[in-house]
N, C-alpha and C positions, 0 to 999 in steps of 0.2 A: 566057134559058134557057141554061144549061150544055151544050155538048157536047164529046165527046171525038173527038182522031183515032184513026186504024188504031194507028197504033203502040201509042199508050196502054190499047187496049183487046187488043194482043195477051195470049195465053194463054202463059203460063210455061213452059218446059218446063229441064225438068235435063237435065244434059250425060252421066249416066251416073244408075241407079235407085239411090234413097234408100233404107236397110232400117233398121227401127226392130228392132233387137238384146236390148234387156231396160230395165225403167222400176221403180220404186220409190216409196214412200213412208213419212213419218215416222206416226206418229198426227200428229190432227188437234186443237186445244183452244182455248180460250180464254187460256190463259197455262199456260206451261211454266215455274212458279219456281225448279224443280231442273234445270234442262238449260238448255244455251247452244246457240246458231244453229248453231253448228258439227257439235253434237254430234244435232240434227235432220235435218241434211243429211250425215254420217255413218250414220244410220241408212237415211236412203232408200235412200242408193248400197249400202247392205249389204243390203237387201231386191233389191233390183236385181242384184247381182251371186249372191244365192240360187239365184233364180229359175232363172239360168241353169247351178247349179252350181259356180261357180267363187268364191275367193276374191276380196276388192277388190286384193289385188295383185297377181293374178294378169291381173285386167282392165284396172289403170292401167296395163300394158305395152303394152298397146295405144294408150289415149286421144292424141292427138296435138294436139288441143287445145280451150279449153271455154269454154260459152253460161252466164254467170248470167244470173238475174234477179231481182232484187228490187226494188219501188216505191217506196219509202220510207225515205231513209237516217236521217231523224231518228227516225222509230220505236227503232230500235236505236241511235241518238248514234254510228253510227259511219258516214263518209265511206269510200270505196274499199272497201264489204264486201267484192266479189267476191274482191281480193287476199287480204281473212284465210282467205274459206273455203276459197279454192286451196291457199292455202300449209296450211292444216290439214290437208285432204284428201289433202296429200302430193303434189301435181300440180306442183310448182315444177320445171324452169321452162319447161313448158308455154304456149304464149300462150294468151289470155283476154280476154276482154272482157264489160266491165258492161253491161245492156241494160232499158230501163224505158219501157214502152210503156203504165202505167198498169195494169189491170185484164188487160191483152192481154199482161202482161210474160209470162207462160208461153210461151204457144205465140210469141210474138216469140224466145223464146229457141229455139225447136224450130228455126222461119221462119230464124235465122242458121245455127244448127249444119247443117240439113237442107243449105244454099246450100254451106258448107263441103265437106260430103260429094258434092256434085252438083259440083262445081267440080273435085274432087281435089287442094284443097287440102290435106285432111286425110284418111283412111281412115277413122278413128273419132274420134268427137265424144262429150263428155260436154256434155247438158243440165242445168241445176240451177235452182231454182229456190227460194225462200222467203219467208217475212215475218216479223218481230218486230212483232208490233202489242200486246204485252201490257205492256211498259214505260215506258207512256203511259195518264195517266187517258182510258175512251173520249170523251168531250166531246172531248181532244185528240187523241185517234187520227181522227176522224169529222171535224175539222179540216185537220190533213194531207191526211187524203184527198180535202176538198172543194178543197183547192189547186190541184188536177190537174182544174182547170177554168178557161176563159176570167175571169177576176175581171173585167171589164169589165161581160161579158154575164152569167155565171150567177151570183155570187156574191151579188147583190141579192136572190137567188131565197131566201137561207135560211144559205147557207156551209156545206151538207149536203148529201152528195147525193142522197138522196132529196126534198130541196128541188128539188134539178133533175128528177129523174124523176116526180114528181106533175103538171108543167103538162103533158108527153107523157102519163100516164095521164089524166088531166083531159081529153084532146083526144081520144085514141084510143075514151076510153068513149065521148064523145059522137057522134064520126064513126063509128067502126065496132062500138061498145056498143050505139049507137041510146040510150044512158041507162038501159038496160033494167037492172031488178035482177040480174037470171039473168048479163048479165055480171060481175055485181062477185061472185058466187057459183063462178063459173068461173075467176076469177083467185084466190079462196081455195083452188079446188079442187088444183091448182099448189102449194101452200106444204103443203097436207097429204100429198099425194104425195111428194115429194122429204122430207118432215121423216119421212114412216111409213119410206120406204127406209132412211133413213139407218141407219133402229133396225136394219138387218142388215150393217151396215157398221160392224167396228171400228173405222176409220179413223176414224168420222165424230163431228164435233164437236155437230151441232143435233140429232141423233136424238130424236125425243118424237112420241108417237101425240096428236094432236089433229084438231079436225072444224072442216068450214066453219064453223061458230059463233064457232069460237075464234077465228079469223081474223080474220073480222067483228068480233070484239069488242073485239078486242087494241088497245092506245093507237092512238090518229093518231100516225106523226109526220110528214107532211106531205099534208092531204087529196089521192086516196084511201090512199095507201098507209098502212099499218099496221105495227107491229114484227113480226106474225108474216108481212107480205110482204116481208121485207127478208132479204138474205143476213146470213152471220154476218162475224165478225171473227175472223179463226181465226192462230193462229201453228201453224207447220207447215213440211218440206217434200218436197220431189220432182225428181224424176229423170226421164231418159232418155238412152239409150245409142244412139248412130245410126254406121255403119255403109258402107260400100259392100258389095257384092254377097261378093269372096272373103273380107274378115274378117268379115263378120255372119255367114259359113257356118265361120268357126274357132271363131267364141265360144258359137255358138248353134245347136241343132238345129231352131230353126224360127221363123227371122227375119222379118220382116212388110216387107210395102211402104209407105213413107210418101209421100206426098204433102201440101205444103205450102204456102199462099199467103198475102198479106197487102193488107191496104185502109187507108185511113183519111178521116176528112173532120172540116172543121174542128168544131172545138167551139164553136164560135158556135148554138147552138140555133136560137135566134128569127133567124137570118140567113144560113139555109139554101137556097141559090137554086134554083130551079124547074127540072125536067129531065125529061126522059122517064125513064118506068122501063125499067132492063135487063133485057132479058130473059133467064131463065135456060131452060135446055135442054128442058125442060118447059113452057117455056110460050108459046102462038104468039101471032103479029103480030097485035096489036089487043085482045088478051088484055083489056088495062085503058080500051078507050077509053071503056067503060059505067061507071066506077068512080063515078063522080061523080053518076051516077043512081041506082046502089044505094047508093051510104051518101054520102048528102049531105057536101061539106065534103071528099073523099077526092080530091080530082082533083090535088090542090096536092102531086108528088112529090119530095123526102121529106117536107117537112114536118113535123110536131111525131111524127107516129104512126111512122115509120119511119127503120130505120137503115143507109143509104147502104154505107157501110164495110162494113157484114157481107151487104150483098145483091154487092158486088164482088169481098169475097173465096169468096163461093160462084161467082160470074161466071169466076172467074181459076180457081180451084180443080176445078171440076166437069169441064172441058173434058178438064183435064190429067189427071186422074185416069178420066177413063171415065165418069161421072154421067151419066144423062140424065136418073130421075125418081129424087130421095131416099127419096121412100116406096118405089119397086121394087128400086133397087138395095144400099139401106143397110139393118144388120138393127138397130142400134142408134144413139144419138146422144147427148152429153154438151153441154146447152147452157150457155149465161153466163146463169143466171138470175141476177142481181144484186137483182131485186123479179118480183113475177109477172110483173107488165107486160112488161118486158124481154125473159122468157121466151114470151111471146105473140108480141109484134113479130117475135123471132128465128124463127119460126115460116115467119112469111112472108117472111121476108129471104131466107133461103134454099132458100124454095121447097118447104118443106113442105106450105105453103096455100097458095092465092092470097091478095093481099092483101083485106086486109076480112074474110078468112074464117078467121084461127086460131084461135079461139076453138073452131072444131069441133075441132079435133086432139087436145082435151081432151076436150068434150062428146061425142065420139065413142068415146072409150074408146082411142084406137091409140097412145099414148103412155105407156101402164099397159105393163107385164110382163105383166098379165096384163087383160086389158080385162075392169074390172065390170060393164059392159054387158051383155057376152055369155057371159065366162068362159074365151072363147078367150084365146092370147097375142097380146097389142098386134101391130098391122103395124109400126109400128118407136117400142120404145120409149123413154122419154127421161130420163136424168139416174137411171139406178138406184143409183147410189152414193149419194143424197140432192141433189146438185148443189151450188151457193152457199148456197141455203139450207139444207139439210141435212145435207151433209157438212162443208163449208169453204169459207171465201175468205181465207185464208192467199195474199194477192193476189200474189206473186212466184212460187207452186208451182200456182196455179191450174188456168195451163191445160196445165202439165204432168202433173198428176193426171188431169184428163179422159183423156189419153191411155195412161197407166198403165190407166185403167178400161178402155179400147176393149182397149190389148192383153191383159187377162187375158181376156175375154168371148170375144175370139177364138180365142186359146191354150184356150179352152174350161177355165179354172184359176179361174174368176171362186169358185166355191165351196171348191174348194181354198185360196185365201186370204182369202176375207171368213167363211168358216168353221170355221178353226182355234181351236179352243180355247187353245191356246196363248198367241194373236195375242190371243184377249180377257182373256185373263188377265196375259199383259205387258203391258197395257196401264191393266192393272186396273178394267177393264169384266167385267160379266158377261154370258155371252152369254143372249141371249134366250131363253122356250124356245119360245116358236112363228115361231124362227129361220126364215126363209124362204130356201131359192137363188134370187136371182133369175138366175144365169145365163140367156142369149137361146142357145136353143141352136140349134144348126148357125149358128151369129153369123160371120159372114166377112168382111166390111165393117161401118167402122164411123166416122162425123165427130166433131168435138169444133171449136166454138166459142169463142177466145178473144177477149175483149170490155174495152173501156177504154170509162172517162167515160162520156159519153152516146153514143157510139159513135163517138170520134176514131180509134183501132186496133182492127183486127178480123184475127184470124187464123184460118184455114179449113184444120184440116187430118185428112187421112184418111187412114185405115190400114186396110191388107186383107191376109189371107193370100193370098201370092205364084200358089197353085194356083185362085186366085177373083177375077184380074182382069179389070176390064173392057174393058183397049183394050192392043194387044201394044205393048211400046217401040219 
């Protein structure tokens, strides 16, 4: 069994408070054949520097120096991106550095800039974030991507990765499923939700109204998962602007507090050693020592059903930021659904369920905007942008887009930008007409999930307006 010392389980704390200043994004698609990477991540930082009023060069006087990310350099056949889109952006000769933490690359980019800013290294940081995955047939995109796995242990699974994440669906339905059909209906439930959202989100690349049927019905491509429970392949990207305390009050009239952590564990799947579960602030001593009698097979921690990495960076994360329970104190949450499954597990990793138990957080209705259930609004709900499956996984902008989401919902501008006409008509969508806001309102707190592989980097970070925290610095 694995354990850890004191030190290693100490809680993070920054040397001075993080403020997340203004975030952006490109639209979101399949392939962009008339635009260049450059000219994607120009656009974010100019929605970004809107938002706040001010021109982009009026904010690169500020910037001191900047977080890429992006996963995949053969995608776009070019080596050292971060230097082209620096030097495009006009940021020369700012310092920089490349960062690829797989699926997790987003918020890993936040996770350095935020340290930068905590450190006073720097005042202000630019995040960036994108992906070219269109200039590659997908067989070879879906390639690539399954690289950014152990080739020892997963790659015998399929050389896809949804090849990897079927033996964990495969385990999970059985251990915590029971095999029951109502689960594999509840993990469709997931993929129609976040695909119906997206339909009010210009941003969003998978937007399409479809039903558990569909789900169910859509190709295998690796038992149980389905193509309509798979994220998409989006090229795109995204931003954010981070800050200390006196310049995020020059640039901006109502700068947010960020908090940021990071985990990881190896990508050896089937070679995952046995440990007790940590527990998070929510949950007491003894918590799981029944687990093995309610869902047979579930004693074995982590195991095929759970992701190490993102239960540690809520572990690191929660302390620091004031958490006790996420359903009480978060009003919203943007997860890595990367397949439904994924979005279940994260569930529990982070202590929105106990483990064994996420599948209610759906069947319950508290993860909807607006719970069907009852008709009330969800107690905290999840992924309204569409999430991976419905918005994007443009895997370099990822999980800096979640964070763009937390800060308009809080900024309370969520409708103001996902319902511009304007936005849908530059982008050459039409907007809907039974457009919905989903705005979370009085939203004040809010997490975002960034997630790699099968859950080798996880980064855990939160953002709250300054007048709604939880624990004083």
């Amino acid at each position: 069994m694995i354990t850890f010392s004191e030190r290693q389980l100490k809680i993070p704390q920054f040397m001075r408070p993080v403020y997340l200043v203004t975030g952006g994004n490109s639209q979101f698609a399949r392939a962009f054949p008339h635009q260049r990477t450059e000219e994607l991540c120009i656009e974010a930082l100019t929605m970004a520097c809107e938002l706040i009023h001010k021109s982009p060069a009026e904010v690169k006087r500020y910037i001191h120096s900047c977080y890429y990310g992006h996963f995949a350099d053969h995608f776009g056949d070019q080596l050292l991106g971060e230097a082209v889109i620096h030097d495009r952006l006009g940021l020369d000769p700012l310092g920089n550095v490349g960062i690829k933490t797989g699926g997790a690359t987003g918020g890993s980019a936040i996770w350095e800039g935020a340290k930068a800013i905590a450190s006073g290294y720097s005042d202000c940081v630019l995040c960036m974030g994108w992906e070219r995955m269109d200039e590659v047939p997908t067989d070879e995109g879906n390639h690539y991507i399954s690289c950014a796995a152990d080739k020892d242990w997963e790659t015998p699974l399929g050389h896809i990765y949804t090849g990897y994440y079927a033996p964990m669906a495969q385990r999970y339905w059985k251990v915590f499923g029971k095999e029951e059909d109502s689960f594999r209906r509840t993990m469709a439930e997931i993929a129609v939700k976040n695909r119906g959202y997206a339909r009010f989100n210009p941003f969003a690349h998978g937007a399409k109204k479809i039903t558990v049927e569909d789900v169910i019905e859509s190709p295998v491509v690796a038992y149980p998962l389905r193509v309509l429970d798979a994220c998409l392949m989006s090229v795109g990207a995204a931003c954010v602007i981070l800050a200390d305390e006196d310049t995020a009050k020059q640039l901006c009239d109502n700068p947010l507090r960020l908090y940021v952590t990071a985990a990881s564990h190896t990508l050896r799947v089937a070679d995952r050693r046995h440990m007790e579960v940590p527990l998070l602030p929510n949950e007491e001593p003894g918590r799981y020592d029944d687990l093995d009698e309610r869902f047979p097979g579930g004693h074995r921690y982590p195991g095929f059903h759970s992701f190490f990495a993102s239960r540690m960076a809520a572990y690191y994360c929660y302390p620091m930021a004031g958490v006790v329970d996420p359903c009480a104190d978060l009003d919203l949450v943007e997860l890595h659904d990367a397949f439904t499954i994924s979005d279940i597990q994260s569930y529990e990793d982070i202590g929105i369920r106990p483990y064994g138990e996420g599948r209610t957080y759906v069947e319950s209705g508290d993860c909807y905007h607006r719970n069907p259930r009852t008709g009330q609004p969800g107690k905290l709900p999840a992924n309204l942008c569409g999430g991976l499956i419905g918005c994007m996984h443009a895997v370099g902008a990822t999980g800096l887009m979640q964070v763009v989401e937390l800060m308009l919902h809080i900024w309370h501008r969520h409708a103001e930008v996902h319902g511009d006409p304007r936005r849908w008509k530059a982008f050459g969508k039409t907007k809907p007409k039974d457009w919905q806001d989903l705005q979370v309102k009085g939203a004040r707190r809010g997490l975002a999930i960034s997630h790699a592989g099968v859950g080798s980097h996880v980064t855990c970070t939160i953002v709250m307006h300054p007048d709604h925290l939880l624990k004083k610095d």
